[in-house]
MARNU-288293 format. One record per residue (C-alpha): x, y, z. Coordinates in steps of 0.5 Angstrom, whole numbers, always signed. Example, Ala and Ser with C-alpha at 12.3 -4.5 7.8 and 13.67 -1.06 7.14 Angstrom:
BEGIN
ATOM | xx | yy | zz
ATOM | +25 | -9 | +16
ATOM | +27 | -2 | +14
END
This chain:
BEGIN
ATOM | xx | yy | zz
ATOM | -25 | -6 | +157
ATOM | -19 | -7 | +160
ATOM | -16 | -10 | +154
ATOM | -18 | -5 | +150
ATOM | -15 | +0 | +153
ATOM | -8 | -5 | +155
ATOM | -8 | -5 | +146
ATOM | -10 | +1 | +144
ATOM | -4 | +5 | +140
ATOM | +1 | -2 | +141
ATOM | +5 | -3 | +136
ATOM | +5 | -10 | +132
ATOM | +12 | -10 | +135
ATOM | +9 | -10 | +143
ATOM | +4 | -14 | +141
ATOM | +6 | -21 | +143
ATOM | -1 | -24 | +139
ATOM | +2 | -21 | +133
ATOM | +10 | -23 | +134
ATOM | +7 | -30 | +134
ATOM | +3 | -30 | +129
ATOM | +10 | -27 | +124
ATOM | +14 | -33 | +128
ATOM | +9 | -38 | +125
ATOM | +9 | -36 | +118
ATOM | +17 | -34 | +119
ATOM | +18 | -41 | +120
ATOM | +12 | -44 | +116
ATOM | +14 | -41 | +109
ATOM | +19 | -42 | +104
ATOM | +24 | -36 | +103
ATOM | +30 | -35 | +96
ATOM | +37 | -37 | +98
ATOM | +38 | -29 | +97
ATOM | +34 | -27 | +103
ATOM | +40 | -30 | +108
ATOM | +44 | -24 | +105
ATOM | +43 | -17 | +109
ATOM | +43 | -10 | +105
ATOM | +46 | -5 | +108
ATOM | +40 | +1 | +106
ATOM | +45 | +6 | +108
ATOM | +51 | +4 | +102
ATOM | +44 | +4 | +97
ATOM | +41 | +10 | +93
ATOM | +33 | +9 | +94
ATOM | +31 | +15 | +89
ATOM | +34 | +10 | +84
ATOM | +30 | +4 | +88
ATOM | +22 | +8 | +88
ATOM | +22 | +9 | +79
ATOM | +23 | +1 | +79
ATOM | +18 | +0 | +86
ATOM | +14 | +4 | +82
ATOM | +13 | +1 | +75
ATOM | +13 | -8 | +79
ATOM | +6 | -5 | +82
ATOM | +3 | -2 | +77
ATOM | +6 | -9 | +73
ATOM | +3 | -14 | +79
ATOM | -3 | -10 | +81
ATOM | -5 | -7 | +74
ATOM | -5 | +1 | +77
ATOM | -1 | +5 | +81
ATOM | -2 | +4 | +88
ATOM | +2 | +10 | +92
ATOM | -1 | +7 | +99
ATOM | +4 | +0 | +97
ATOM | +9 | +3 | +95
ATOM | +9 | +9 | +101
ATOM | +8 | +3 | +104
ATOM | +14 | -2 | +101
ATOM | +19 | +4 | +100
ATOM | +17 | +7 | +108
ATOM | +20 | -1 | +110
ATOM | +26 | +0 | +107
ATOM | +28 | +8 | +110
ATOM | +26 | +6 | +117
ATOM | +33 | +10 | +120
ATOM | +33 | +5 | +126
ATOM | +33 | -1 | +122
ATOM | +37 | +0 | +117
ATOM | +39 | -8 | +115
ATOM | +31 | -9 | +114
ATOM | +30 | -17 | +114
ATOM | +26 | -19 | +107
ATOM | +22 | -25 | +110
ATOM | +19 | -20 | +115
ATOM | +18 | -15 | +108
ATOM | +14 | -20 | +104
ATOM | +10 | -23 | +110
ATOM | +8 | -15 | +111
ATOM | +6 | -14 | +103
ATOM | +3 | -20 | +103
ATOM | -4 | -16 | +104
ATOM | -2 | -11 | +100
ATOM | +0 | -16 | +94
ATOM | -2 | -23 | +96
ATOM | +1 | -28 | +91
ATOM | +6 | -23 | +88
ATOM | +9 | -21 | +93
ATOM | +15 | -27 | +93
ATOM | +16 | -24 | +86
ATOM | +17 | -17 | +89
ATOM | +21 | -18 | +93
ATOM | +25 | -23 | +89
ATOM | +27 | -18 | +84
ATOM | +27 | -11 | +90
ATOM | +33 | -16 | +95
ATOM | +37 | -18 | +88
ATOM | +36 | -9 | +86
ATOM | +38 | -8 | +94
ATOM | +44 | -13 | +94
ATOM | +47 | -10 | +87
ATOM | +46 | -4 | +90
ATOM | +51 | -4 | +96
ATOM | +56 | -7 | +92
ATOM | +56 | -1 | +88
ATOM | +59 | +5 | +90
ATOM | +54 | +10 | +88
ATOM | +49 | +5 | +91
ATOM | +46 | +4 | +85
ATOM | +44 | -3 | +82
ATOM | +48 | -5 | +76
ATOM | +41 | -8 | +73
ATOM | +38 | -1 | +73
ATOM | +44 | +2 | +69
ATOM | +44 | -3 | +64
ATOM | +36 | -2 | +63
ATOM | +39 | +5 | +62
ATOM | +44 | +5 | +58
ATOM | +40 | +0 | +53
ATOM | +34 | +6 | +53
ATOM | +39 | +11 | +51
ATOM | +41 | +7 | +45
ATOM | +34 | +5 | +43
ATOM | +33 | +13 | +43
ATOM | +39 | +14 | +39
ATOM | +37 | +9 | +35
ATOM | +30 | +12 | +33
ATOM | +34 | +18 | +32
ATOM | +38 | +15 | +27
ATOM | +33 | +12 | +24
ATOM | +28 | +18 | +24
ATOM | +34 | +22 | +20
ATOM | +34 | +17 | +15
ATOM | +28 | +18 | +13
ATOM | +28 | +25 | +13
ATOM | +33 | +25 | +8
ATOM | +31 | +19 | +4
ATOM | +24 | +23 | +3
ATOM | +28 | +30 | +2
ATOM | +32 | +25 | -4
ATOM | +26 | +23 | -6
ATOM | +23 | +29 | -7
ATOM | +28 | +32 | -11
ATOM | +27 | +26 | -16
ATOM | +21 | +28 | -17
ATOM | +22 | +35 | -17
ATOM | +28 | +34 | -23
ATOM | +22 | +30 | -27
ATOM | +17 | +35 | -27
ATOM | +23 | +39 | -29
ATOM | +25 | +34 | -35
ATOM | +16 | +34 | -37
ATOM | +15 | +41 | -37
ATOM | +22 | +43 | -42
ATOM | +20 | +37 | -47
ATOM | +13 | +41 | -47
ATOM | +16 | +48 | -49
ATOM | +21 | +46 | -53
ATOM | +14 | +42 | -57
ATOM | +11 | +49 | -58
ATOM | +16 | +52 | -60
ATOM | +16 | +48 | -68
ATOM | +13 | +51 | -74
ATOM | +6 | +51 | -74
ATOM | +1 | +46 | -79
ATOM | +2 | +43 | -85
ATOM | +8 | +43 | -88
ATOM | +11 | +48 | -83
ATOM | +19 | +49 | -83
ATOM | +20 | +44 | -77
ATOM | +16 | +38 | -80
ATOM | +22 | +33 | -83
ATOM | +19 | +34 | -90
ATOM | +24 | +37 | -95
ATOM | +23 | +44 | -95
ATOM | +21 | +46 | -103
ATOM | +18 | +52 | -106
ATOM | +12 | +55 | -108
ATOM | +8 | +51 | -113
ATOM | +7 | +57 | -120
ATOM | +3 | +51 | -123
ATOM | +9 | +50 | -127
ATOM | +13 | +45 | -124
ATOM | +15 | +38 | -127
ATOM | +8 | +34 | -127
ATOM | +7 | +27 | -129
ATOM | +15 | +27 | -130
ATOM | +15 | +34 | -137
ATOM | +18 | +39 | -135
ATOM | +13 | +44 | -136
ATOM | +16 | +52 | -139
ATOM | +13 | +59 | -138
ATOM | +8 | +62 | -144
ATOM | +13 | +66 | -147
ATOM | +17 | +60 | -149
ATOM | +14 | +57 | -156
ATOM | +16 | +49 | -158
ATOM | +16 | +47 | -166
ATOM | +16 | +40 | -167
ATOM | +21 | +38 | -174
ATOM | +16 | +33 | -177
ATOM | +22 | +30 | -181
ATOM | +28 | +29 | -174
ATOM | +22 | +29 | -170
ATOM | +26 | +34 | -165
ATOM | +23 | +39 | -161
ATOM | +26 | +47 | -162
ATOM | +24 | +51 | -156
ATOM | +25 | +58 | -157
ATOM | +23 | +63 | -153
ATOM | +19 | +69 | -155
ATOM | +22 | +77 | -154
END
């Protein structure tokens, strides 16, 4: 009972089983080259830190996971300690993350010590993505108006050859109607009195009279008063 007492509401920090456990593992497992570099979290801007903390989670663990990243982000603003070690960052993860915690905090110390150097604290990489998202928007911006006006021009085509359709059809009824109407390309003649040329004789009135002279076989038409 003793023991239990001594350890209740002791930190992992006083716990001296728990620090010798953390020195084992410190020295038993391999750790990037970048962890050898400190961050000053005082020079980084942690609200451009927690988007990207964020959405490595949710790629590692395939859900959003608040309690990691409260967690992972408490780690980073822990006033009394503001240059964390990033060996005892992943060992903390490890529960959390398992096998992917060595890719999270690959990617998190690179953001970190790209962040400090910057003066507005905040990594180069991250603005990159940003500028590249905007240029992505503008570019769909671009093409949607392409295609607004591509159609507004197509629509046009068709609404000037219905135009073109509808004029030939009312100029169509506008000709004479039936047989031999004055529009029909047929030579316009007159009426026919049944005294026309017929079979290529010229054919005359009933008040013209003919008389064949029977020795000059010529035809005398004299026409009757």
């Amino acid at each position: 009972m003793a023991d239990a007492g001594f350890f209740k509401g002791t930190s992992a920090d006083q716990d001296r089983r728990f620090s010798d456990k953390e020195m084992k593992l410190l020295k038993s497992m391999k750790f990037p080259p970048e962890f050898d570099k400190k961050v000053d979290m005082r020079k980084v801007d942690l609200r451009a830190i927690r988007p990207w903390v964020v959405g490595k989670v949710v790629e590692l663990v395939g859900f959003e996971d608040e309690v990691v990243v409260e967690y992972a982000m408490g780690l980073l603003e822990d006033d009394q300690a503001p240059t964390p070690d990033p060996r005892k960052m992943q060992i903390n993860l490890t529960g959390f993350l398992t096998k992917n915690t060595p890719i999270f905090m690959a990617g998190l110390w690179k953001l970190l010590l790209e962040a400090q150097e910057n003066p507005v604290g905040v990594p180069r990489t991250l603005i990159e993505e940003v500028k590249g998202e905007i240029r992505q928007a503008r570019a769909g911006d671009t093409r949607a108006l392409e295609e607004r006006d591509r159609r507004a021009r197509l629509d046009e085509i068709r609404a000037s050859e219905r135009d073109a359709r509808a004029s030939g059809r009312g100029r169509g009824r506008g000709r004479g109607r039936g047989r031999g109407g004055p529009d029909d390309g047929r030579p316009n003649r007159g009426r026919d009195t049944g005294w026309g040329a017929r079979g290529g004789v010229t054919s005359f009135p009933p008040s013209f009279t003919f008389v064949l002279s029977p020795v000059t076989k010529a035809v005398t038409v004299t026409k009757s008063f």
